[in-house]
C-alpha positions as CSV (number, residue, x, y, z in Angstrom):
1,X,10.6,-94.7,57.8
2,X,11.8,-96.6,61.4
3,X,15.1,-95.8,63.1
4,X,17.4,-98.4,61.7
5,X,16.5,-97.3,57.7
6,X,17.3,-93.5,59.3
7,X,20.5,-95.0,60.3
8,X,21.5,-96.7,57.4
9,X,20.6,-93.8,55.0
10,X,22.8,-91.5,57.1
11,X,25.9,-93.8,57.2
12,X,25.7,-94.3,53.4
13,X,25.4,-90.3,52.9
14,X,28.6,-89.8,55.4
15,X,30.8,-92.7,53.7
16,X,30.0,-91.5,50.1
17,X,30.9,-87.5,51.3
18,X,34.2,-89.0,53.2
19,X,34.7,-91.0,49.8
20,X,33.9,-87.5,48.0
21,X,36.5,-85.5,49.8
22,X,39.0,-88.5,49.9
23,X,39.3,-89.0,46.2
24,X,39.3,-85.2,45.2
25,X,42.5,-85.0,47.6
26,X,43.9,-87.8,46.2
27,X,43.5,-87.2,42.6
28,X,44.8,-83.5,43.3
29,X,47.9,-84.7,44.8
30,X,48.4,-87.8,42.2
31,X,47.1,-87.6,38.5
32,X,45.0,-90.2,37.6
33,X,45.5,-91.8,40.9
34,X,42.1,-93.7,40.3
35,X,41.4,-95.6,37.4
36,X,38.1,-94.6,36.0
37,X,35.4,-97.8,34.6
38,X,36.0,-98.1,30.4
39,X,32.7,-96.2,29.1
40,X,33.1,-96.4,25.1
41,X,31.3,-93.0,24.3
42,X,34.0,-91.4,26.2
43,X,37.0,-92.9,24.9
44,X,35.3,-92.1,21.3
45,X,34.6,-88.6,21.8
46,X,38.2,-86.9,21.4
47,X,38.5,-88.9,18.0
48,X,35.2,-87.7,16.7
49,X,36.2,-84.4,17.3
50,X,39.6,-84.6,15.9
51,X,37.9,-85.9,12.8
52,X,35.6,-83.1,12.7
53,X,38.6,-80.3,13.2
54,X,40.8,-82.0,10.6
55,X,37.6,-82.6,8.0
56,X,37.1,-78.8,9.0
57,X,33.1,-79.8,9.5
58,X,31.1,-79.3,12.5
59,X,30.0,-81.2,15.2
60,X,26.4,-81.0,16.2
61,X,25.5,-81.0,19.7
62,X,21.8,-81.1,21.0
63,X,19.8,-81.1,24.6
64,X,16.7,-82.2,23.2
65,X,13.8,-81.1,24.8
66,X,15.6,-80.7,28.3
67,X,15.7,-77.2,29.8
68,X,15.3,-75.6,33.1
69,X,13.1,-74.5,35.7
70,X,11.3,-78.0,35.4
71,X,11.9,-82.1,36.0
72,X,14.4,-82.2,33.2
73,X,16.9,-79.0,34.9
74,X,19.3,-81.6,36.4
75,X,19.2,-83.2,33.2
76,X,20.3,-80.2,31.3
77,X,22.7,-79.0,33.9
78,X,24.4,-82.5,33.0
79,X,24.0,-82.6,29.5
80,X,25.5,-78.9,29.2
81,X,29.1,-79.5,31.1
82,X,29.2,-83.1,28.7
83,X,28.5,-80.3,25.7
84,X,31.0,-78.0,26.9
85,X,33.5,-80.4,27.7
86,X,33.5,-81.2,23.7
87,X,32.8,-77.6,22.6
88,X,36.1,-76.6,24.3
89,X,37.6,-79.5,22.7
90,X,36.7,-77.8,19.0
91,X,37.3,-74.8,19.9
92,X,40.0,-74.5,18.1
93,X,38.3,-75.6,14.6
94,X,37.6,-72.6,12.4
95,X,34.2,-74.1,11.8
96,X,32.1,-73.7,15.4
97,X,30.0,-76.8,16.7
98,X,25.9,-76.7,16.0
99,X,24.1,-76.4,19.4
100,X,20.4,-77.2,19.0
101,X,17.7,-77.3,21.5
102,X,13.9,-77.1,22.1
103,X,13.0,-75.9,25.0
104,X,13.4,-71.7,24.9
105,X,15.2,-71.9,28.5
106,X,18.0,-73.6,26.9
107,X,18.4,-71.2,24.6
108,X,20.6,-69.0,27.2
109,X,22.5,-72.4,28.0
110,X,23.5,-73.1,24.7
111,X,24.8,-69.5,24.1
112,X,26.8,-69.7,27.8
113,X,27.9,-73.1,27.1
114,X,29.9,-72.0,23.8
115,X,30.7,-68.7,25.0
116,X,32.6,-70.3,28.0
117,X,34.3,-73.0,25.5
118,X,35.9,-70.5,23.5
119,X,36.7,-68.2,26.6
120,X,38.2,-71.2,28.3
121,X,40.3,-71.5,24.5
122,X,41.2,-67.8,24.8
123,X,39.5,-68.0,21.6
124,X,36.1,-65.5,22.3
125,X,36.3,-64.2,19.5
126,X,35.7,-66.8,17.1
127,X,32.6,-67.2,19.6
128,X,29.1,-67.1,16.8
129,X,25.5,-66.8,18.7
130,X,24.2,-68.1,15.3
131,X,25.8,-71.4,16.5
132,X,22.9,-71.9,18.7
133,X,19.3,-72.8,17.4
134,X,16.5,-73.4,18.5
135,X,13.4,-76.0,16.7
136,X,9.6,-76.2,17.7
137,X,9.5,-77.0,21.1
138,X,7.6,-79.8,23.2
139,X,8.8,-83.7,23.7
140,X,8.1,-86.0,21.0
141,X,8.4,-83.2,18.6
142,X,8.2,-84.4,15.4
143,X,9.0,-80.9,13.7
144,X,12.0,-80.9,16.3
145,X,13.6,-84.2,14.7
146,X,12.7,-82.5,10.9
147,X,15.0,-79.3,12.0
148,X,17.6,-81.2,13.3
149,X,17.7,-83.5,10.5
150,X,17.7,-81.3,7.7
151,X,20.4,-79.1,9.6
152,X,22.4,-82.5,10.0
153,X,22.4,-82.3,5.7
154,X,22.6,-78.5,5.3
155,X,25.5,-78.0,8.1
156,X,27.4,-81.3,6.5
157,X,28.2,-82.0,10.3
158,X,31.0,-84.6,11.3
159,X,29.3,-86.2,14.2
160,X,26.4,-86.0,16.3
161,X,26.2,-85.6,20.0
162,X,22.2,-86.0,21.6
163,X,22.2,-86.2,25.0
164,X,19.1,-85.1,26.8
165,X,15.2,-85.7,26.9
166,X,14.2,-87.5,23.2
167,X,11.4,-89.4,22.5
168,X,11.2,-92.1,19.8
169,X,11.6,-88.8,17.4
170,X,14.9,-89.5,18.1
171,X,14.6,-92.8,15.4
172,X,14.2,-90.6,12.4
173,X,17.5,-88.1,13.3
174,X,19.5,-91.1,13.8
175,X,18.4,-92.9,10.8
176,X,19.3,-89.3,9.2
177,X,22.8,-90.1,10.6
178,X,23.1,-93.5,9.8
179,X,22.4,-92.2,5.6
180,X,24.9,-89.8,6.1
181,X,27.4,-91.9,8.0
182,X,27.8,-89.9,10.5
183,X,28.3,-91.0,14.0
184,X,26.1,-90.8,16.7
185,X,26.5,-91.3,20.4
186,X,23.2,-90.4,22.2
187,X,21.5,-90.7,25.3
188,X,17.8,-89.7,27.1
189,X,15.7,-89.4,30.1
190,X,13.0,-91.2,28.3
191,X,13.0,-94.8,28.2
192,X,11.8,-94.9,24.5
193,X,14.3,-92.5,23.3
194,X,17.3,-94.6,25.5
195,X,15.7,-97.5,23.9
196,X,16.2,-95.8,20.4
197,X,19.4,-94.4,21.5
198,X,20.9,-97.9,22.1
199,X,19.8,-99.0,19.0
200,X,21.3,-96.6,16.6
201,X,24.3,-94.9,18.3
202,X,27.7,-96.6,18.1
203,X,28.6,-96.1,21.2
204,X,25.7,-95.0,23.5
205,X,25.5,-93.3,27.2
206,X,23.5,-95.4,29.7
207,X,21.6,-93.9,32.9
208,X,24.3,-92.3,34.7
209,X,26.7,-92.6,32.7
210,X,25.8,-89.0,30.9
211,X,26.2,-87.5,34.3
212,X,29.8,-88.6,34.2
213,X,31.0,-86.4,31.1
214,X,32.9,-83.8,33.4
215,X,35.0,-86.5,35.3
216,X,36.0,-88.2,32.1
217,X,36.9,-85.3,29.8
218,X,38.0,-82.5,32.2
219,X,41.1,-82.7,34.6
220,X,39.1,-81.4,37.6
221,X,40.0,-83.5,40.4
222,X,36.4,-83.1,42.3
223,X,34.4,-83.9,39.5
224,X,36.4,-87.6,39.7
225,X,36.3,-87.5,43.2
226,X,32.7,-87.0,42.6
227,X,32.1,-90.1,40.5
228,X,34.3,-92.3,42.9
229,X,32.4,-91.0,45.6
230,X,29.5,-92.2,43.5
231,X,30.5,-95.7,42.9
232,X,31.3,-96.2,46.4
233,X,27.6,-95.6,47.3
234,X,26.2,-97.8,44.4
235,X,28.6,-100.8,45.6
236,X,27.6,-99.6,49.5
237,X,23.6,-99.8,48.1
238,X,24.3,-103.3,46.8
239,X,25.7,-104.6,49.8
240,X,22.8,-103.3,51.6
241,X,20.6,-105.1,49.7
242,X,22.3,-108.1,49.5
243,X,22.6,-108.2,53.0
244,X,19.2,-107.2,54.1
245,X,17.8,-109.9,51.6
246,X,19.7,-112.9,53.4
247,X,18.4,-111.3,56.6
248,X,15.0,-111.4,56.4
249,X,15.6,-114.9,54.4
250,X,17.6,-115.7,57.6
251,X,14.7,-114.7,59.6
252,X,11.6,-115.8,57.3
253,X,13.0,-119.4,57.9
């Protein structure tokens, strides 16, 4: 890597930390002081759960094959504060949400993830470990996508919530879904499970976009600081490239 790449890299990191601690400030001092991009999964979400808490059905919330201690920990880390964000949310239904993984580290997850949404509720004790559940493990687990489907039937669930690692398993729980008519939003780490994902949730999560759960449904001023601070960089990246392309254009002619 030569000096001026160094340089560059280091700028971006300072402007997106100054953007960071900027727009935490700001949105602490001045509610919604930043007006967040549209994404459609997250402007669906408190009406899926309404409908869910009124219907007095549960929602069914899954990590996939994500789970810690390897690639996919960042991933579940994500995935779980998106989770609790809408377990919290349904707290208050006297019917708990369905939490379902396959990886046995995210067993513990699921368990703290609920147990922090109904503490958050002052609700702990309507707090079930049953809630959680856990399917034959592995990506691309056929059996996984069997479990979760005939719990989707069994539990009667409102709506579905998949964000994680799926495969193209993730076709046959979403075409479960689509005969119950039940909605779906969904997103992966895979790119044939994304792939599936587009195609069969109504209103999917794409790339980042899942990492961005806690900024859109919470009120915590550094987790949308955090996502300004983000787009800041990704414009900053853009520009970058945009300008290092007419550069060596510039300098190729």
């Amino acid at each position: 890597m030569d000096t001026t790449t160094q340089f560059v890299g280091i700028v971006l990191i300072l402007v997106a930390l100054v953007a960071l601690v900027v727009a935490a400030q700001v949105q602490r001092r001045r509610q919604q002081a930043f007006a967040l991009r549209p994404i459609p999964a997250y402007e669906a979400l408190p009406d899926l759960v309404g409908a869910a808490i009124e219907a007095n059905r549960p929602l069914h919330l899954s990590l996939g094959s994500a789970g810690l201690g390897g690639n996919s920990t960042l991933l579940a880390l994500a995935g779980t504060e998106l989770l609790y964000q809408v377990a919290q949310r349904s707290a208050i239904s006297a019917v708990p949400p369905l939490f379902t993984v396959s990886d046995t580290t995210a067993i513990p997850l699921g368990h703290d993830t609920l147990r922090r949404a109904y503490q958050a509720r002052g609700l702990l004790e309507r707090y079930r470990p049953g809630a959680v559940r856990w399917y034959p493990a592995g990506p691309r687990s056929l059996a996984f996508a069997a479990g979760l489907t005939a719990a989707m039937g069994d539990d009667n669930v409102s709506a579905n919530l998949l964000v994680g690692s799926f495969g193209p398993e993730l076709a046959l729980i979403g075409e479960a879904a689509h005969r119950r008519d039940q909605p779906l939003i969904a997103a992966s780490d895979q790119p044939e499970g994304q792939a599936v994902a587009y195609a069969f949730s109504d209103q999917p999560l794409i790339a980042e976009e899942l990492f961005a759960g806690g900024a859109y449904l919470s009120t915590d001023a550094a987790q949308v600081g955090a996502l300004v601070a983000q787009d800041v960089l990704r414009w900053l990246l853009i520009a970058a490239l945009v300008v290092s392309a007419v550069l060596a254009a510039a300098g190729g002619g």
